[in-house]
C-alpha positions in Angstrom: 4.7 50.6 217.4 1.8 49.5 215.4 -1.0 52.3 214.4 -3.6 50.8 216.7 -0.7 51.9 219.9 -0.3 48.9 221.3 3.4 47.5 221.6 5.1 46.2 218.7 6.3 42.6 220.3 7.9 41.5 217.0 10.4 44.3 216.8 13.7 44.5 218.8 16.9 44.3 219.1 18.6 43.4 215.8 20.2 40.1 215.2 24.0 40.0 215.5 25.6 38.7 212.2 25.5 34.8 212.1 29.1 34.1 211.5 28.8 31.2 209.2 25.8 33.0 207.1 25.5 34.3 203.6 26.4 38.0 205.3 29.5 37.1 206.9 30.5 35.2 203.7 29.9 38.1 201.4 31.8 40.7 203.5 35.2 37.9 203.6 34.9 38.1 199.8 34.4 42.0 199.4 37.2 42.7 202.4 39.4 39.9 200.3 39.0 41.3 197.2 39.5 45.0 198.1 43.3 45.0 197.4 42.2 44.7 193.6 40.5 47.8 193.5 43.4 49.0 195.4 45.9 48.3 192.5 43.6 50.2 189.8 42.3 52.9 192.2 45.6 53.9 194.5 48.5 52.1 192.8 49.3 49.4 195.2 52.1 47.6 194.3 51.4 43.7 193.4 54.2 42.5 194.6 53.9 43.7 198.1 50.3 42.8 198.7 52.1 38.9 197.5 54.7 39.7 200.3 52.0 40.1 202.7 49.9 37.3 201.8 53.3 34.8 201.9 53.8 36.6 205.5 50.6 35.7 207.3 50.8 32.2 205.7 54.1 31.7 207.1 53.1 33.3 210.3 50.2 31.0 210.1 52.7 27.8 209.7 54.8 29.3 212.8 52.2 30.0 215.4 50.5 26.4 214.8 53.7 25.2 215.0 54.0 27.1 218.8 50.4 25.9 219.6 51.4 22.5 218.6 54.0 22.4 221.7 50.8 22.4 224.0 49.0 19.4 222.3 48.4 17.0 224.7 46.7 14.1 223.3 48.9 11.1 221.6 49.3 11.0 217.8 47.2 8.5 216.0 48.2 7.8 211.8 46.3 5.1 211.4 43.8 5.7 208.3 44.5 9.0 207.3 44.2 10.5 204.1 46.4 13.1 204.7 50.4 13.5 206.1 52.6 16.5 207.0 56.4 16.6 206.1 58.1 14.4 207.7 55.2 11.6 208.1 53.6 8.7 205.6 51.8 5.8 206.5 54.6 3.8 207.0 56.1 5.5 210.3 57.3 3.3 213.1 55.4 3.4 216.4 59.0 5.2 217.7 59.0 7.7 215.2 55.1 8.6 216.0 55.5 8.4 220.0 57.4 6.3 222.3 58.2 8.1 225.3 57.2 9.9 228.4 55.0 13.2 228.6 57.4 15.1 230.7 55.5 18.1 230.7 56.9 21.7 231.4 55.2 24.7 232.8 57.4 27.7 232.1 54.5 30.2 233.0 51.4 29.5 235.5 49.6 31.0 232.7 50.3 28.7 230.2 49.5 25.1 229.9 52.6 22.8 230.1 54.5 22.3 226.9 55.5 19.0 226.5 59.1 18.1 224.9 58.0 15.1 222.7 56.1 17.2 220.3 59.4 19.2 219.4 59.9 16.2 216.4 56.3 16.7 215.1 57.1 20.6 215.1 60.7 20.0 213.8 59.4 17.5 210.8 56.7 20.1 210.0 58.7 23.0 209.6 59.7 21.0 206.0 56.3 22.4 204.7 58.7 25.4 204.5 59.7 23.9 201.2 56.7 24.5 199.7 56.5 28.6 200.6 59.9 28.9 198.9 58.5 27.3 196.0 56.8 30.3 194.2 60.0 33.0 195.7 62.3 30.7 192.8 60.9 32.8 189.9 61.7 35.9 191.8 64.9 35.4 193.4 66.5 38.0 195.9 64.2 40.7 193.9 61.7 39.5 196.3 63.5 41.5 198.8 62.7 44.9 197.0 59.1 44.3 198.3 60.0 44.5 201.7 58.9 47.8 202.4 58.5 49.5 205.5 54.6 49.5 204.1 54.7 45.8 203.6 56.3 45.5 207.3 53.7 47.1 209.0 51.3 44.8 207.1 53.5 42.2 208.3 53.4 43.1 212.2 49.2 43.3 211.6 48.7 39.7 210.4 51.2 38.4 212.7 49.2 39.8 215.3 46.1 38.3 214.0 47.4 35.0 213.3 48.8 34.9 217.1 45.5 36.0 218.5 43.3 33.4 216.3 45.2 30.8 217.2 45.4 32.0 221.2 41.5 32.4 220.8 41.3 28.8 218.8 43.8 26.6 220.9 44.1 28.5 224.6 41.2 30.1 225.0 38.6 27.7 224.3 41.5 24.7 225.6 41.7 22.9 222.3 45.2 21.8 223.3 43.2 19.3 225.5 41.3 17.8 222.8 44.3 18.0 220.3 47.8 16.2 219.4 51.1 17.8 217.8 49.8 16.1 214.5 46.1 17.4 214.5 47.8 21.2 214.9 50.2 21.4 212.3 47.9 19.8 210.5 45.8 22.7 210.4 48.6 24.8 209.1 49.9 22.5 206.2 46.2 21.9 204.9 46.4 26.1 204.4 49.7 25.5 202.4 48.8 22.8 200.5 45.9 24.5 199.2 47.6 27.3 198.3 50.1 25.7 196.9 48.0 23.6 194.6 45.8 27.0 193.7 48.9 28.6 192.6 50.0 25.4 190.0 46.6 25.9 189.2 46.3 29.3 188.1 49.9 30.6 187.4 50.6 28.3 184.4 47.4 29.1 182.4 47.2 32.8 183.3 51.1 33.2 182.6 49.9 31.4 179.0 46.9 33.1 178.8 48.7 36.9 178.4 51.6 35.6 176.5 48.5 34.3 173.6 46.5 37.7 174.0 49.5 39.8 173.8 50.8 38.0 170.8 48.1 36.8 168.5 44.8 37.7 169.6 45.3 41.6 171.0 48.3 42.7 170.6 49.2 45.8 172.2 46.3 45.0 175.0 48.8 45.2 177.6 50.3 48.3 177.0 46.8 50.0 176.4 45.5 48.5 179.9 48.9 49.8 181.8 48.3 53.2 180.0 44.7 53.3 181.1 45.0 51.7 184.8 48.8 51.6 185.5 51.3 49.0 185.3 50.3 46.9 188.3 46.5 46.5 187.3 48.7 43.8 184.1 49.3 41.4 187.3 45.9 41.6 188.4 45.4 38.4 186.6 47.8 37.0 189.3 46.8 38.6 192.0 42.5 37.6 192.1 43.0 34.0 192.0 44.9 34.6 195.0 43.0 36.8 196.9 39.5 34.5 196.4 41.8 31.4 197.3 42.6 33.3 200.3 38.8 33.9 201.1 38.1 30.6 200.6 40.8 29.4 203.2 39.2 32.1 205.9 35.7 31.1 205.2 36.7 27.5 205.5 38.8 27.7 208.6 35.9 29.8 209.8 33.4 27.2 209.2 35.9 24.7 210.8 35.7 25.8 213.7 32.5 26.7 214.4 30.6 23.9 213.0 30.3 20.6 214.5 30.5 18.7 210.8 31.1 21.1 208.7 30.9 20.7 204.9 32.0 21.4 201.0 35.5 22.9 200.8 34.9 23.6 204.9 35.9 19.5 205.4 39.5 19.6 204.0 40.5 22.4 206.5 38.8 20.6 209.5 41.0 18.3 209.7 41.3 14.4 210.6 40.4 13.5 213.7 40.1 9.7 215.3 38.1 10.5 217.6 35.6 12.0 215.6 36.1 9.1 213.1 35.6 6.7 215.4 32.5 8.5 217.0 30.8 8.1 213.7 31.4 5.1 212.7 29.9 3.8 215.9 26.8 6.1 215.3 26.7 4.4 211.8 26.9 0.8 213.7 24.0 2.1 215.9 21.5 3.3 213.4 21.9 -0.5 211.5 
């Protein structure tokens, strides 16, 4: 209340966080980039935090991959920049869609699933391909990071993945507005980027120790596993990833909440004709 006593009317309630705002954006970096602090402060293992970030995007791939069996509109190719496994731009009308919806409702909960989308989900499953990519180097010693710590991370950002994309595709009934395509889609973007991040980064930083450690500071390593443990050497590794992931969650956040989203935002929105078509008849309007 202001010192004269009458009522403060600018004062209230305080705003709720705008989810696509600098704040919300600072707090997906800091919570992303918590695990580093993690490996110096506690001694979390590298290698597990990997195991759970290859989990959720594989639990990502999966649950779009369910969703996708909802998708009711028809799949258009024409003019896209970008295909999933299994499609190019030179698929035959037959291979795209050629036969009746046939629609089944196993649950009155639950829209109807509808069986022509099983080849879209089967062909995108080939993505699969490119998450085995980086377990080559590793081999079966990627099992030893399946911990019963790494499996409870595991059962938390499964959950998470099945409740965005109920909240994304169900709830708000996207599957309406959507085809098979357009969901996977969504998934195989994630990879992609991932994928490409990881060439990226893996190469020079793998390069860049093997130089410091031999001719410009040698011993370096040892001294920084003595002073922070033998995990905080991969670190290297492991922030590339963990600000890649914060970009895909800001992105996909931005996604989905925006209208016409834009910057890195636009390659994890997606393709859509309809939208496509909508502008370039807005464009025709204006001239």
């Amino acid at each position: 209340m202001p010192s004269d006593g009458s009522p403060d009317t600018e004062s209230g309630p305080s705003r709720p966080l705008d989810p696509t705002g600098p704040g919300a954006l600072g707090i997906v970096v800091a919570t992303n980039l918590l695990p580093l602090a993690g490996v110096v402060a506690f001694d979390w293992r590298v290698g597990e935090l990997l195991a759970v970030y290859w989990i959720e995007v594989a639990a990502l791939v999966l649950a779009h991959g369910v969703a996708a069996m909802f998708a009711e509109r028809p799949i258009v190719l024409e003019d896209r920049s970008f295909y999933i496994t299994g499609y190019d731009e030179d698929a035959e009308r037959d291979d795209v869609w050629e036969r009746d919806p046939n629609p089944i409702r196993p649950v009155s909960w639950l829209p109807p699933i509808y069986r022509r989308n099983a080849r879209v989900v089967a062909r995108s499953l080939g993505v699969f391909a490119f998450l085995l990519f980086p377990l080559a180097p590793v081999g079966f010693d990627a099992l030893s990071y399946l911990t019963p710590t790494v499996g409870l991370a595991a059962l938390g950002v499964c959950g998470a993945q099945a409740a965005e994309v109920y909240r994304e595709f169900f709830a708000e009934r996207a599957y309406e507005e959507r085809s098979p395509y357009m969901v996977v889609e969504a998934a195989q973007r994630v990879v992609f980027f991932y994928f490409v991040i990881g060439m990226l980064t893996v190469i020079p930083v793998t390069v860049g120790i093997v130089v410091i450690e031999a001719a410009l500071a040698p011993g370096l390593l040892n001294r920084v596993a003595d002073a922070f443990g033998a995990e905080a050497v991969l670190l290297p590794y492991l922030l590339p990833t963990a600000l890649a992931k914060a970009t895909v969650e800001w992105g996909r956040r931005r996604a989905v909440r925006e209208d016409d989203p834009d910057g890195i935002a636009t390659w994890f929105t997606g393709e859509d004709p309809r939208r496509e078509w909508k502008k370039r008849e807005e464009s025709a309007g204006d001239d």
